[in-house]
Structures are given as structure tokens and as C-alpha cells.
N, C-alpha and C positions, 0 to 999 in steps of 0.2 A: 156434641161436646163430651159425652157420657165415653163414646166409644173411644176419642181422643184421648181424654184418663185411661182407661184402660190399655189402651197399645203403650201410652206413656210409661204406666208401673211396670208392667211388662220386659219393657225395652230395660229401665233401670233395676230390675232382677226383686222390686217387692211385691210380695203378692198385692192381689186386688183388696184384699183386706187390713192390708197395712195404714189405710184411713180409719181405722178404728180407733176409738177413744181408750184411751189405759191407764190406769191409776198407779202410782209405784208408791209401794209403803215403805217406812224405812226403820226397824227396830233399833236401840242403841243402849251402849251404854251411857249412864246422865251424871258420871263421877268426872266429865270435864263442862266441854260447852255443849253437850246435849240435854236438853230436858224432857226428854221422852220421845214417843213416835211417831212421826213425822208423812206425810199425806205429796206427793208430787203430782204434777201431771206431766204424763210421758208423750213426746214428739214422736211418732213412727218412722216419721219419712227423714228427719236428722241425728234422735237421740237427745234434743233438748229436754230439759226438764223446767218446772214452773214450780216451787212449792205453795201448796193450796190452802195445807192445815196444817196444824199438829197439834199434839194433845201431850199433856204432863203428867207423865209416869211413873215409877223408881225402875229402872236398869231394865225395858223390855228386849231384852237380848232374842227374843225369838218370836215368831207374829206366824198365826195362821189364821188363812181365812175361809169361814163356812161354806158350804158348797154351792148356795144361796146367792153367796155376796153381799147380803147384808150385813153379818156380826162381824167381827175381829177379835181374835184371842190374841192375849201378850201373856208372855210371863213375868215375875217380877222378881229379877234373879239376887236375889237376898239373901245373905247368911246369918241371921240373929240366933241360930241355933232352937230348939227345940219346936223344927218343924215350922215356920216361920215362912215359908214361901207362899204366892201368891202367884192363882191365877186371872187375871182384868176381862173382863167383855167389853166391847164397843160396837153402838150402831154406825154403820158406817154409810152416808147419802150418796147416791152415786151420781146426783142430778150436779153436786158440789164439791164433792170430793172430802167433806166433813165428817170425821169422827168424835163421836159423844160416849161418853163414860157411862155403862151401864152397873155391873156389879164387880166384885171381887170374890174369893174364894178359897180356901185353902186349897194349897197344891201336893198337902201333906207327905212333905219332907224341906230339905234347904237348897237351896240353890237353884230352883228350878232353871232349866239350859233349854228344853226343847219344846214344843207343844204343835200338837196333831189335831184336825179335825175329820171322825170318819165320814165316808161318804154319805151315809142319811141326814148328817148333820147332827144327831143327837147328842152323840159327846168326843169331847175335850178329851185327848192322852197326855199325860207331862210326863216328863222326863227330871227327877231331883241329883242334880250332882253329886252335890257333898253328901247325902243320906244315905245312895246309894237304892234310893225309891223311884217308882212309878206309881202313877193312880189315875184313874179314869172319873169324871166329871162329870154330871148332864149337863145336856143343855134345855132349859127351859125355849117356850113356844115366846118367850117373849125376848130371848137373844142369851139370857145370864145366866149364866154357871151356879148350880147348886154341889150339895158336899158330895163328895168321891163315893163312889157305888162299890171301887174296890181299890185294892191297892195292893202295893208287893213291893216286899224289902229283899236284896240280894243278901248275899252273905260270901265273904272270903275275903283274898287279897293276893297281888301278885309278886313277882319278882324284884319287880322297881319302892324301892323302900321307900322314897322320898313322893313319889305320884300313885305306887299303886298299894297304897297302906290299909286299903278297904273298899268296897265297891262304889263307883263312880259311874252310874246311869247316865248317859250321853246323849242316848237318842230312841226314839221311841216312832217308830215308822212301820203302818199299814201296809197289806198284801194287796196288790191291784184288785181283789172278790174282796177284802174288808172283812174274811175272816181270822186272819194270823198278825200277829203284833210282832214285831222283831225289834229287838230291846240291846242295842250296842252298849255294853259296862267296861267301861275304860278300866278300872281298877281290877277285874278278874280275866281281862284279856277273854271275852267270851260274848256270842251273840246266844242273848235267851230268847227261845221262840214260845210266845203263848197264842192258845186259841182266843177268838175274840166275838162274841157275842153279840153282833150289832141290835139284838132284841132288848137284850136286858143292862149291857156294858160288861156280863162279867169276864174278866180274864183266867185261866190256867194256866201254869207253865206246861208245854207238850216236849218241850227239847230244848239242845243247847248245842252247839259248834266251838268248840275251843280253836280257840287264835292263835300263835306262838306267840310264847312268851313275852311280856313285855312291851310288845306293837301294840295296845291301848286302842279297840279298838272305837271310832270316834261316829262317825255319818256314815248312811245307808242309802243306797238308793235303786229301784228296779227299769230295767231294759223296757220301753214301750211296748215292745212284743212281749212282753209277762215271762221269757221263759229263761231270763238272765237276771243275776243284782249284782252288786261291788257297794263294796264296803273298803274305804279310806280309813287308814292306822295311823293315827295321832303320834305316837310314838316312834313309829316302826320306820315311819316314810313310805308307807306301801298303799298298794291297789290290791285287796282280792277278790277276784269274781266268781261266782257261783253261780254251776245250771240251779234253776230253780222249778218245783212245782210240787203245789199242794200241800204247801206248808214248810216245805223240805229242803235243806239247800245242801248243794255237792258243789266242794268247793274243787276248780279246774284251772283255778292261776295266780299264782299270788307274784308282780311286777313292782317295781321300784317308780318311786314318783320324782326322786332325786334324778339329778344330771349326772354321768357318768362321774367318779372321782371327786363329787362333792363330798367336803369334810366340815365345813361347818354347822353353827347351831339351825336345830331347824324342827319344826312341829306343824305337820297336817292337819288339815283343818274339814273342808266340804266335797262334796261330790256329788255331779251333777251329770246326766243324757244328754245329750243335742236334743232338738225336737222331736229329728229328722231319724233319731239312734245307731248316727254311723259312729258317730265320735261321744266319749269322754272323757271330764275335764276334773283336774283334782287341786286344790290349794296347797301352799306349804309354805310356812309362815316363817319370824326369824330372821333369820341371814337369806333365807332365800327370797321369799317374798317372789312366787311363781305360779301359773299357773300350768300344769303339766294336761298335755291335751296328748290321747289315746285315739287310735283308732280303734274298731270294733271290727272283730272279724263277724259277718253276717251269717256264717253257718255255724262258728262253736260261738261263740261270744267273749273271746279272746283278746288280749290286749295287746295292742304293740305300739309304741312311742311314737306318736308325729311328731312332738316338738315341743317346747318350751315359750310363755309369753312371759316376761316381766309385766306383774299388774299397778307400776308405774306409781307404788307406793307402799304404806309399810303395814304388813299383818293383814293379809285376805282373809279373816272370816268366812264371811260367806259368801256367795256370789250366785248369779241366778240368770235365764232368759227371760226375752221379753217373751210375753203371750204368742208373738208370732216365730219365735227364732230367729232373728236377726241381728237383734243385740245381746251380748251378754256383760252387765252390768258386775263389776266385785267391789263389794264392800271392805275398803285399807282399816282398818281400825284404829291404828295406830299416826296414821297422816290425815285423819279428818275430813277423808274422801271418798268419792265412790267413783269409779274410771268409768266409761262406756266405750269397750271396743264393738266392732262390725266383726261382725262373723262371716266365714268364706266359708260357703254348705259344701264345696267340692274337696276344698284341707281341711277342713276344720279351722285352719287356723285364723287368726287373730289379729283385727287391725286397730287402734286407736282414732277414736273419730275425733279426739279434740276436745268433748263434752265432761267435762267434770260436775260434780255435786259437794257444795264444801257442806261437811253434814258434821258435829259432835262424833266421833266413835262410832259408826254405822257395824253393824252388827248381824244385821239382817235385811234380807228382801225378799217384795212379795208382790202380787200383781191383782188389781184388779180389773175386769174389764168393765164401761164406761156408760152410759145411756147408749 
């Protein structure tokens, strides 16, 4: 029977580990029908979804989870002014798929947008919008966030009066070694690189890549082979990629995520690898509501268009694979949905399976894997 399953998955193109159990989390924002963060269980073999849990939160627009798979970080993306953000812990059971409220925390600035957990687990990075801050967190041996060990405020402003009137900290993303912080500031059109201390939390700034002008730049993300990233421009509509190592980035391409002759409104959003690292995929919100899929050239890491998907609803946020690569779920924010297309590893490209998730304003996704 065993080896029947096996020829069976086989024959149907998923791996033999595609029967694995997976937890899908779902961050939001809770100023409609959402009230916080949301717990699924994920189908492998169709892309069904079960919701399991959830838990009420104010506006956790961004969810990572410990290396463990025990805790869960949210942020709580609030702007009451005078540093007012918030970062939540949750235990999270994997026997059930239930998440419990463990503490809170200052995320010491406003708007908190992104949160990171490094690889040893010890601490929490955020990302504060409107403040234009980051600050690093510990994490206690019993899941919960104590006060910031360090912090760092940007300073300047760009050419766009109306978005870039001061520095706008967007994203806050680890080096594959968990020594270097890379800090995308939509507001100064700049990626600031700090060293990162997995011993103690502290951070440095070591350097900085200015952007052109005005492209805002937004999400980060590195090549599985460590020796590529790309960085998605909020403003710009672009892709640029950079050889990377050691801290250091050399930027070798900077590509359009628009359709050729596109003129309408439109603002990039996420960016994300295939599993596999042949292909990348970039969001663009607005009037276009797409997701723009790359190919990867395997000896520079170069980019060049496969194709365009319509994500079959309004404002991709964010979007993400499953554990295994076969699905890639985008969260619409604006249509109260989360799509799940199949993914084809030989185009990259993109099929719609049918499966929707009507969720509040999805904002964010994240995976866990299951007993």
C-alpha cells in the first residue's frame, strides 16, 4: 500500500512529503470584518483551507514565526503618535493549531509594518513606519518579548513631498549567517545595512545603498544560494537585484515589474524566491493588482520577465509559498480574500486552483509546519 502512495504522488508531480500537516497563519488588518490573526489548516494535496483559530488583536499586519515553532510575533500597527506601537507574543500548539496571548511590548516608534525573528530565536526586529525607527527585542525563554536592547532612528527625506516627507522604515530583514540587518526606508529611498549581534541584539549601522530617487524602496528578500537579493520599489515599480556577500551588496539590475506601456495608478508591494530559486515573483497593487513572475538567470542572477498572473482580486499585500512550493497563496487586501494558485516549477508560472479564503483584509502570511 505504502509503495502504491508513493508511485501515486510521484505520478501526480508532489513530493512524497506533500502529506505533511501545515498550519497557515493569516495577519490583518481589523478596521473591517477582521479581528485579528487568524490560524488555518492547510490541504497539500488540493490547497483547501479549514480555519482552526484565531485570536484578537489591533491591526497585526505582519506575523513571524520563531524558529522553534512555538511563539508567534505580530505587530500592532498603530499610530497614536508618541511611540505607541506594539509588539504581541503568542504560544502557538501545534497538536491544535491554537494560539494564546502571551505578552506585549513596546516596538518603540509608530506604525510598526514588519517583524523578524533571528535564527537563534532570541530576538524580535520591527520595522516602525511613521517614525522612521527600528528596534530589536528579546525574547524571553518563556516565549515574551521584553523592552528593546537597541534601537535606531533614520533621519532625512526624499523627493516625493507628499510619501517621502521623512524616513519610513519598511522592512527589516536578516542575512542568511544572521549577522547583517538590512533595513529598506521608503522615505530616504535607501537600504541601511547594520551589523547584527546574535549574542547580545546589538545593532551598528555598517553602510548604506542609495536607490534612485523616489522608487521607495519597500521588501527584501535573498536567492537560496546566499549569493543574490532583490529588493521590490514601492514607488518605483521595480525589481533590483544585487550580487551579494558578506554584508555587501553590488547592485547588477534594476527591471520594471509593470507590463510594458502600463500607465496607470499602481504601488509595489512583496517579494518573494520560488523554493526551487529559478523564478521571482513581485506584487503591484492599485489598478494593476498583479503578480509579475521573473525568471532567474542561474549564473548572474539576473532578471528577465516570464509573465504576468492577475491575483484575481484587489491589493496583493503580501503573498507567500507553501512549506513545500507548490502553492503560492496572495493575500488581496482590499477584496477580503486570499487566492491559491498551483505553481508550475518548469514556468514558474501560475494556475488558479479554485480555493479561496474569505478572510477581513489579509495582510500577511506565514507557515507553520504541523505534528
Amino acid at each position: 500500500m505504502r509503495l502504491f502512495l508513493f508511485t501515486l504522488l510521484l505520478f501526480i508531480g508532489l513530493p512524497v512529503f506533500a502529506q505533511k500537516k501545515y498550519y497557515l497563519l493569516v495577519g490583518t488588518y481589523t478596521s473591517g470584518k477582521s479581528t485579528g490573526m487568524y490560524v488555518y489548516d492547510f490541504n497539500p494535496m488540493n490547497g483547501s483551507t479549514q480555519v482552526v483559530d484565531s485570536v484578537q488583536t489591533p491591526n497585526p499586519s505582519y506575523v513571524a514565526v520563531a524558529p522553534n515553532q512555538k511563539f508567534v510575533y505580530a505587530v500592532s500597527e498603530t499610530q497614536r503618535g508618541n511611540y505607541s506601537g506594539k509588539v504581541r507574543s503568542f504560544l502557538f500548539d501545534k497538536k491544535n493549531g491554537g494560539l494564546d496571548y502571551v505578552n506585549e511590548a513596546p516596538s518603540v516608534g509608530d506604525n510598526p509594518c514588519y517583524i523578524v525573528v533571528d535564527k537563534t530565536g532570541r530576538w524580535v526586529i520591527v520595522a516602525n513606519y511613521s517614525s522612521g525607527t527600528l528596534a530589536v527585542l528579546p525574547i524571553k525563554k518563556d516565549g515574551s518579548v521584553g523592552e528593546a536592547v537597541s534601537n535606531y532612528r533614520h533621519w532625512g527625506k526624499g523627493v516625493n513631498e507628499q510619501r517621502q516627507e521623512a524616513p519610513h522604515v519598511h522592512s527589516t530583514v536578516l542575512s542568511p549567517d544572521n549577522k547583517y540587518l538590512f533595513v529598506q526606508d521608503l522615505g530616504i529611498d535607501k537600504i541601511i545595512v547594520y551589523s547584527f549581534n546574535e549574542n547580545s541584539g546589538a545593532i551598528a549601522p555598517k553602510d548604506s545603498v542609495k536607490l534612485q530617487d523616489g522608487s521607495g524602496p519597500r521588501h527584501f528578500t535573498f536567492h537560496p544560494a546566499g549569493k543574490w537579493a532583490y529588493l521590490v520599489q514601492e514607488m518605483g515599480g521595480t525589481v533590483t537585484a544585487f550580487h551579494y556577500q558578506k554584508g555587501e551588496l553590488k547592485k547588477i539590475q534594476t527591471i520594471s515589474a509593470l507590463p510594458p506601456d502600463f500607465k496607470q495608478s499602481f504601488s509595489s508591494a512583496d517579494i518573494h524566491v520560488s523554493k526551487d530559486g529559478k523564478f521571482l515573483y513581485a506584487s503591484t497593487r492599485d489598478a494593476a493588482n498583479i503578480l509579475t513572475i521573473f525568471k532567474i538567470d542561474q549564473k548572474t542572477g539576473k532578471l528577465s520577465v516570464a509573465g504576468y498572473q492577475s491575483v484575481l482580486g484587489k491589493t496583493p499585500r503580501n503573498f507567500n509559498f507553501d512549506p513545500a512550493g507548490n502553492y503560492l497563496l496572495v493575500a488581496n487586501q482590499n477584496s477580503n480574500n486570499i487566492v491559491v494558485f498551483k505553481v508550475n516549477h518548469q514556468t514558474g508560472m501560475l494556475t488558479d486552483t479554485g480555493q479561496r479564503i474569505d478572510v477581513g483584509n489579509p495582510v500577511c502570511i506565514k507557515w507553520i509546519e504541523g505534528p
